[in-house]
RODREN-484537 format. One record per residue: residue in three letters; residue number from 1; z negated, y, x negated of N, C-alpha, C, O, CB in turn. Coordinates in nm, 3 decimals. Atoms other than C-alpha are relative to their C-alpha. Glycine has a CB too. Layout:
+-----+-----+---------+---------+---------+---------+---------+---------+---------+---------+---------+---------+---------+---------+---------+---------+---------+
|   r |   k |     npz |     npy |     npx |    capz |    capy |    capx |     cpz |     cpy |     cpx |     opz |     opy |     opx |    cbpz |    cbpy |    cbpx |
+-----+-----+---------+---------+---------+---------+---------+---------+---------+---------+---------+---------+---------+---------+---------+---------+---------+
| ALA | NUM |       Z |       Y |       X |       Z |       Y |       X |       Z |       Y |       X |       Z |       Y |       X |       Z |       Y |       X |
...
+-----+-----+---------+---------+---------+---------+---------+---------+---------+---------+---------+---------+---------+---------+---------+---------+---------+
//
This chain:
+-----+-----+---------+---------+---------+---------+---------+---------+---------+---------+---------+---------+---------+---------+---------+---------+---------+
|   r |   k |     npz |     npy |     npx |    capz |    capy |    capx |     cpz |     cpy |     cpx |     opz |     opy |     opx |    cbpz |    cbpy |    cbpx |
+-----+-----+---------+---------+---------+---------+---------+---------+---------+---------+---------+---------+---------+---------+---------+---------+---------+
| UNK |   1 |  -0.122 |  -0.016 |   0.077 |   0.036 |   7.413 | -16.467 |   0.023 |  -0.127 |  -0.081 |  -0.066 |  -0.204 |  -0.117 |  -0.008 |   0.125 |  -0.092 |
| UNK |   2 |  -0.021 |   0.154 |   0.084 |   0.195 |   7.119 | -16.655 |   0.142 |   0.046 |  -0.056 |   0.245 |   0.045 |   0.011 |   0.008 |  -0.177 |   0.115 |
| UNK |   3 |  -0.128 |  -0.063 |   0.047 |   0.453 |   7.275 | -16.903 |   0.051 |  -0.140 |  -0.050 |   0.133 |  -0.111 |  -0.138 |  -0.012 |   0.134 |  -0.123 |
| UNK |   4 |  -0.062 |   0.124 |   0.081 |   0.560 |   6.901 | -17.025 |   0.113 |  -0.019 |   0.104 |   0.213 |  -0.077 |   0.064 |  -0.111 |  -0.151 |  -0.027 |
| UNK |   5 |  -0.183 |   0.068 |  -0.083 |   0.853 |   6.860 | -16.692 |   0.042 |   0.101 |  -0.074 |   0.161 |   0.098 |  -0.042 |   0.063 |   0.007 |   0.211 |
| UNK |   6 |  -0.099 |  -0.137 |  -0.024 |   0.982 |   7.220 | -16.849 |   0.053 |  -0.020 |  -0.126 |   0.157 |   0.044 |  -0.143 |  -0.071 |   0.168 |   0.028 |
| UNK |   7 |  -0.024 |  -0.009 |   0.128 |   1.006 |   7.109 | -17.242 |   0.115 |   0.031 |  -0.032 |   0.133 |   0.109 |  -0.125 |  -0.027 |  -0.095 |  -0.057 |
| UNK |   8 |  -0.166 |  -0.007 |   0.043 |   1.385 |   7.098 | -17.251 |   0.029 |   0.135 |   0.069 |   0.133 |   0.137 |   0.134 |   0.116 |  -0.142 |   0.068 |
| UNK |   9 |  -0.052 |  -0.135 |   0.023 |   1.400 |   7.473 | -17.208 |  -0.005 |   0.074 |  -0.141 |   0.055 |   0.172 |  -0.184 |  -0.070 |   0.080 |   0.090 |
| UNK |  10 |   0.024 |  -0.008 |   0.148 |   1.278 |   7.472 | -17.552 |   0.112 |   0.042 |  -0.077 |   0.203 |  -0.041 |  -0.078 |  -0.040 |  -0.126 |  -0.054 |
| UNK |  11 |  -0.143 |  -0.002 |   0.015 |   1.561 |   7.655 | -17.731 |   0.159 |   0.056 |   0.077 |   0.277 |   0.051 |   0.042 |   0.002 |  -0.107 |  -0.006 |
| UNK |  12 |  -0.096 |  -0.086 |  -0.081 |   1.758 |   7.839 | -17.474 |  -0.060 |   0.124 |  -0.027 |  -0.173 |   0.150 |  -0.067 |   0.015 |  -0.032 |   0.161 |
| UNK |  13 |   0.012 |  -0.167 |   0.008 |   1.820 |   8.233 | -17.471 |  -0.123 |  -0.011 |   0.093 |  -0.155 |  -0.116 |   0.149 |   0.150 |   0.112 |   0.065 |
| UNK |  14 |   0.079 |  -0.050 |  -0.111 |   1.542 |   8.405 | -17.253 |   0.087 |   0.052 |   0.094 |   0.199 |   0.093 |   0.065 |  -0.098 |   0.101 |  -0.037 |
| UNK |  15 |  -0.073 |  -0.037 |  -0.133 |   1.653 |   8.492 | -16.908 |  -0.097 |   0.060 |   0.092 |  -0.166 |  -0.024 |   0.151 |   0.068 |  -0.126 |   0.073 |
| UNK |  16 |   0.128 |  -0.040 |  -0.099 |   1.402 |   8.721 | -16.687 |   0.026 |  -0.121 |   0.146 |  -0.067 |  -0.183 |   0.196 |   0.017 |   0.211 |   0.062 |
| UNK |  17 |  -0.043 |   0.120 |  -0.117 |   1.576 |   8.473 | -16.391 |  -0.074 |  -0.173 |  -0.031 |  -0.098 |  -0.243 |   0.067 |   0.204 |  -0.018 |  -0.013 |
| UNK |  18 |   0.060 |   0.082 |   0.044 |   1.415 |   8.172 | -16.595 |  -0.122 |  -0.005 |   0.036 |  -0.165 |  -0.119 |   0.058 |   0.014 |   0.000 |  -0.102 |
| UNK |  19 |   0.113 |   0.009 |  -0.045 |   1.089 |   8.267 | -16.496 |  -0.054 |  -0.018 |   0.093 |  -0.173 |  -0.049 |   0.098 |  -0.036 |   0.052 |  -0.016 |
| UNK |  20 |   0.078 |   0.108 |  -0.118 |   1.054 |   8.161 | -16.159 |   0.061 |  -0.141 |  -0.006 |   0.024 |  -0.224 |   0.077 |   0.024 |   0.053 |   0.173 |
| UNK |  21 |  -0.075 |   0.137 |  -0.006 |   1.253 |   7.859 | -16.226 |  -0.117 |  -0.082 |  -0.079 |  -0.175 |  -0.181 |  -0.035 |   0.171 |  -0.003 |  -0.083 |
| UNK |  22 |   0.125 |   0.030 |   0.096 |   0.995 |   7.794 | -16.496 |  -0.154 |  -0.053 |   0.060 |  -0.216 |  -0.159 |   0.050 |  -0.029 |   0.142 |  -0.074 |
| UNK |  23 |   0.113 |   0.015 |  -0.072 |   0.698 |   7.869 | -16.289 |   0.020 |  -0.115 |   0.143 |  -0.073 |  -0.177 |   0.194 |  -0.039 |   0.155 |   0.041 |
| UNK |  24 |  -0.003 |   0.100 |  -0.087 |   0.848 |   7.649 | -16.022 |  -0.051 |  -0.153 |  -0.045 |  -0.147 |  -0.223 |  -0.014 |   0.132 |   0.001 |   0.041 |
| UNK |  25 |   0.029 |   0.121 |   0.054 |   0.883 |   7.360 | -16.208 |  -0.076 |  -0.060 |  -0.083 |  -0.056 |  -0.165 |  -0.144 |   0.064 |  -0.028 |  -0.029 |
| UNK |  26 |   0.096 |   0.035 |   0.122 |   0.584 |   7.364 | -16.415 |  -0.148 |   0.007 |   0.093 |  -0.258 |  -0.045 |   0.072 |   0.011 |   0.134 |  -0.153 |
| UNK |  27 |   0.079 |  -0.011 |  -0.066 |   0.411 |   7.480 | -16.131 |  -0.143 |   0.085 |  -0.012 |  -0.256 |   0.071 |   0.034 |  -0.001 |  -0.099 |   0.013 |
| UNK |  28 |   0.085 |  -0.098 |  -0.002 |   0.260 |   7.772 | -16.242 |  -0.004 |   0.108 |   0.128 |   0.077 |   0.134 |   0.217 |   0.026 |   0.061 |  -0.118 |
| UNK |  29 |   0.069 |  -0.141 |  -0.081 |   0.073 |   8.064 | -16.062 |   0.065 |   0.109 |  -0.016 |   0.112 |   0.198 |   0.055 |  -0.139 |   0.046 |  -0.043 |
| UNK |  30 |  -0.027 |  -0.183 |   0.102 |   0.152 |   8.315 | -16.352 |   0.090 |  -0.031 |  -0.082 |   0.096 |  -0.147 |  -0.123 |  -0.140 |   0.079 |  -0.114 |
| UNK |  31 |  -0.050 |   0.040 |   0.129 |   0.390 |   8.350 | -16.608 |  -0.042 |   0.182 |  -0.103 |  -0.069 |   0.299 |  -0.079 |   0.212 |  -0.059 |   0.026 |
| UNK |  32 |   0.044 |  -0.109 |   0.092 |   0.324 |   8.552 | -16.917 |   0.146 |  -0.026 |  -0.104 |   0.189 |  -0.134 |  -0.144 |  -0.184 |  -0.031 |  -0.083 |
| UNK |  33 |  -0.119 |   0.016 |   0.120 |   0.634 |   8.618 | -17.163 |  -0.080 |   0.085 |  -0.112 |  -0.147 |   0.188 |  -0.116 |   0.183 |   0.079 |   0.044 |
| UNK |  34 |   0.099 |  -0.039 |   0.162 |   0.499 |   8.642 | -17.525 |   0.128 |  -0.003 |  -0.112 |   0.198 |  -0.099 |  -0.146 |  -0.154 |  -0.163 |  -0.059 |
| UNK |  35 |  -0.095 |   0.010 |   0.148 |   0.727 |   8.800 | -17.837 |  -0.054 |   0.017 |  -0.083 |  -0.174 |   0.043 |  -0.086 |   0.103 |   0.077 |  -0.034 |
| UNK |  36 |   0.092 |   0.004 |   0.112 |   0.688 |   8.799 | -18.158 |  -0.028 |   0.144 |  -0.065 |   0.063 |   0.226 |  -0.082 |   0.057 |  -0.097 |  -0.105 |
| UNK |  37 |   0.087 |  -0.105 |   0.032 |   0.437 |   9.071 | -18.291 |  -0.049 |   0.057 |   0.148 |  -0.078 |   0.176 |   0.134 |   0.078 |   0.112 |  -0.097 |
| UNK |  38 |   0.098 |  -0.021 |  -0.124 |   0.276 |   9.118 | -17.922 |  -0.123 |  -0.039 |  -0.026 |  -0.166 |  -0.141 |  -0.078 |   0.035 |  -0.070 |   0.122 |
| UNK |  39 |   0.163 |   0.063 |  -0.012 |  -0.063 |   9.113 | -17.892 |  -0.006 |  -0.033 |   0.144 |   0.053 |   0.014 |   0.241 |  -0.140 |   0.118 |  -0.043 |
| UNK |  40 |   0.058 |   0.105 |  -0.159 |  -0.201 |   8.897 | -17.600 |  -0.140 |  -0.035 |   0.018 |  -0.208 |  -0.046 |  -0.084 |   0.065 |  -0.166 |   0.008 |
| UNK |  41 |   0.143 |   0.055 |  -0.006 |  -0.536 |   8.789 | -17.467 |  -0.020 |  -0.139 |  -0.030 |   0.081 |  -0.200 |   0.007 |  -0.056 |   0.017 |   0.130 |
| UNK |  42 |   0.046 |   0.146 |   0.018 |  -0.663 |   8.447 | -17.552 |  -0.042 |  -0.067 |   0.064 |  -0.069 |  -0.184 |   0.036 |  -0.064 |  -0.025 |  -0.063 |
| UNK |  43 |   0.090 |   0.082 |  -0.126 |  -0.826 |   8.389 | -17.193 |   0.060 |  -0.121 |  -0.017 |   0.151 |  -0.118 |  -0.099 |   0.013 |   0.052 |   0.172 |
| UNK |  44 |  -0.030 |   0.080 |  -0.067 |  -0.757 |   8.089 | -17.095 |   0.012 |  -0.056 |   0.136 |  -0.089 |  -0.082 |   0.202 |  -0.031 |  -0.035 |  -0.041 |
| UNK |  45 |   0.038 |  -0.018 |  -0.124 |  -0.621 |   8.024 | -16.776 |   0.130 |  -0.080 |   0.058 |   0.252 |  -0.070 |   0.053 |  -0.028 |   0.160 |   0.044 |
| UNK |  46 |  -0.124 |   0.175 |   0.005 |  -0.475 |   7.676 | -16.658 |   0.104 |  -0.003 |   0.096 |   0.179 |  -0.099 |   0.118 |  -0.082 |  -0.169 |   0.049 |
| UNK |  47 |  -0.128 |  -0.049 |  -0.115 |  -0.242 |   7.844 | -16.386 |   0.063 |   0.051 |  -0.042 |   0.141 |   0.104 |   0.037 |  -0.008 |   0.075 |   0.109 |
| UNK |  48 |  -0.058 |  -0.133 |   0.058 |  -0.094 |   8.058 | -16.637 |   0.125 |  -0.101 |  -0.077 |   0.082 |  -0.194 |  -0.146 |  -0.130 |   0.115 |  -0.123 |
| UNK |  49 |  -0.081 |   0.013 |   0.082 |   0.272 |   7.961 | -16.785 |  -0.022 |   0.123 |  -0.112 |  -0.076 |   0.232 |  -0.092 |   0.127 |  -0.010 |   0.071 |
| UNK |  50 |   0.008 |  -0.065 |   0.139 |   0.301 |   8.097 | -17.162 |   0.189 |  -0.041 |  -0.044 |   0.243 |  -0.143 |  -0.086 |  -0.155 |  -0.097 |  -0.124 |
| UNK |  51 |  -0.170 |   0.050 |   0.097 |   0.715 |   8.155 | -17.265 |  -0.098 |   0.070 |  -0.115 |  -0.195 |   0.142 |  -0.092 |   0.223 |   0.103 |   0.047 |
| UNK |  52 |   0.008 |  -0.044 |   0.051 |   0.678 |   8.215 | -17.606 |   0.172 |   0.006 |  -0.097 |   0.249 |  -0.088 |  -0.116 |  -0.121 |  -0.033 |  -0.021 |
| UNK |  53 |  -0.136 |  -0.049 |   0.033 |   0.998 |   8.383 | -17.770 |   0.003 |   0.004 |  -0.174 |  -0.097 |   0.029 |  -0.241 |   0.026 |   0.162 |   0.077 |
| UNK |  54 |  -0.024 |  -0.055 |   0.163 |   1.164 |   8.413 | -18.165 |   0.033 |   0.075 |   0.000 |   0.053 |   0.134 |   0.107 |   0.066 |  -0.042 |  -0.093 |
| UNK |  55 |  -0.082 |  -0.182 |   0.065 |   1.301 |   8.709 | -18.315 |   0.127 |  -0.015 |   0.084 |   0.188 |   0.088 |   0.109 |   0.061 |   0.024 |  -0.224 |
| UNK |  56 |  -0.159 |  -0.057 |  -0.036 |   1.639 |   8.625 | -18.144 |   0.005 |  -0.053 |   0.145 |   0.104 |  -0.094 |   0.207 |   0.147 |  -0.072 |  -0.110 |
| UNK |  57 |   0.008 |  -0.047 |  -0.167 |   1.483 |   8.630 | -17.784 |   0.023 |  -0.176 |   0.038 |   0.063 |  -0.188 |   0.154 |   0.165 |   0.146 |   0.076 |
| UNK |  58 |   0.007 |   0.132 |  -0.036 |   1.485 |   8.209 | -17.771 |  -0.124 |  -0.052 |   0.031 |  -0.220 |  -0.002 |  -0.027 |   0.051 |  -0.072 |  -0.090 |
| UNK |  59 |   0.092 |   0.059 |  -0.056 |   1.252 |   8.013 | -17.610 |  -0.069 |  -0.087 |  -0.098 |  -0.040 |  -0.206 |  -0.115 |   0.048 |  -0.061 |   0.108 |
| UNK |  60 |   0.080 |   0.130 |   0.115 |   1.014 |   7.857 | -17.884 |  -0.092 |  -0.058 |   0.063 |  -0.070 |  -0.179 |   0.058 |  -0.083 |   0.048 |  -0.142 |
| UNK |  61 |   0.076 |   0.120 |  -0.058 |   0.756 |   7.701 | -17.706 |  -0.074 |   0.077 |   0.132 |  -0.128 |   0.188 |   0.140 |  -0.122 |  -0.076 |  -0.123 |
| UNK |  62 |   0.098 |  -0.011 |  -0.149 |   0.607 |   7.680 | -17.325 |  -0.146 |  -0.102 |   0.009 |  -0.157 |  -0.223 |  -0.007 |   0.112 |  -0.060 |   0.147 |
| UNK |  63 |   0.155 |   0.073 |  -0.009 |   0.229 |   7.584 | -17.282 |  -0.028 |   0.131 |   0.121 |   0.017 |   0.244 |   0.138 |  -0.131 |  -0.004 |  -0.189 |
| UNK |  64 |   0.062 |  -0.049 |  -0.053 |   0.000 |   7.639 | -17.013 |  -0.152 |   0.107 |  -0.069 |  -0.169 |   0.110 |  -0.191 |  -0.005 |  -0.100 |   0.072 |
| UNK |  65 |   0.074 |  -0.026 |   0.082 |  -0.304 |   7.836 | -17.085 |  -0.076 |   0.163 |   0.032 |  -0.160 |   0.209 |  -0.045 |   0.081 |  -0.023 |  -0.124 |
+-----+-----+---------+---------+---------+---------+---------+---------+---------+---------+---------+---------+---------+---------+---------+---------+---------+
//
């Protein structure tokens, strides 16, 4: 996974359609969508896209992981 081509999604609405576009171009395996107050595992796992979302469903930051 290499979320650094995907940065400039940073800031757009969420879109369930975003997520293979995402995983394409980042070249993930997996994607995981993460909001806020979810609990999540901490594995680590370097095939794995990470959206992580704000309160108003925007894209705050993508990391592998």
């Amino acid at each position: 996974c290499d979320a650094t081509a995907i940065q400039d999604y940073r800031g757009e609405e969420y879109r369930a359609a975003l997520e293979q576009i995402l995983a394409n171009q980042s070249g993930a395996q997996r994607v995981r969508v993460i909001r806020p107050g979810e609990s999540y595992t901490m594995d680590y796992r370097p095939e794995r896209l990470n959206i992580h979302l704000d309160e108003q469903g925007t894209i705050s930051e993508l990391s592998c992981g």
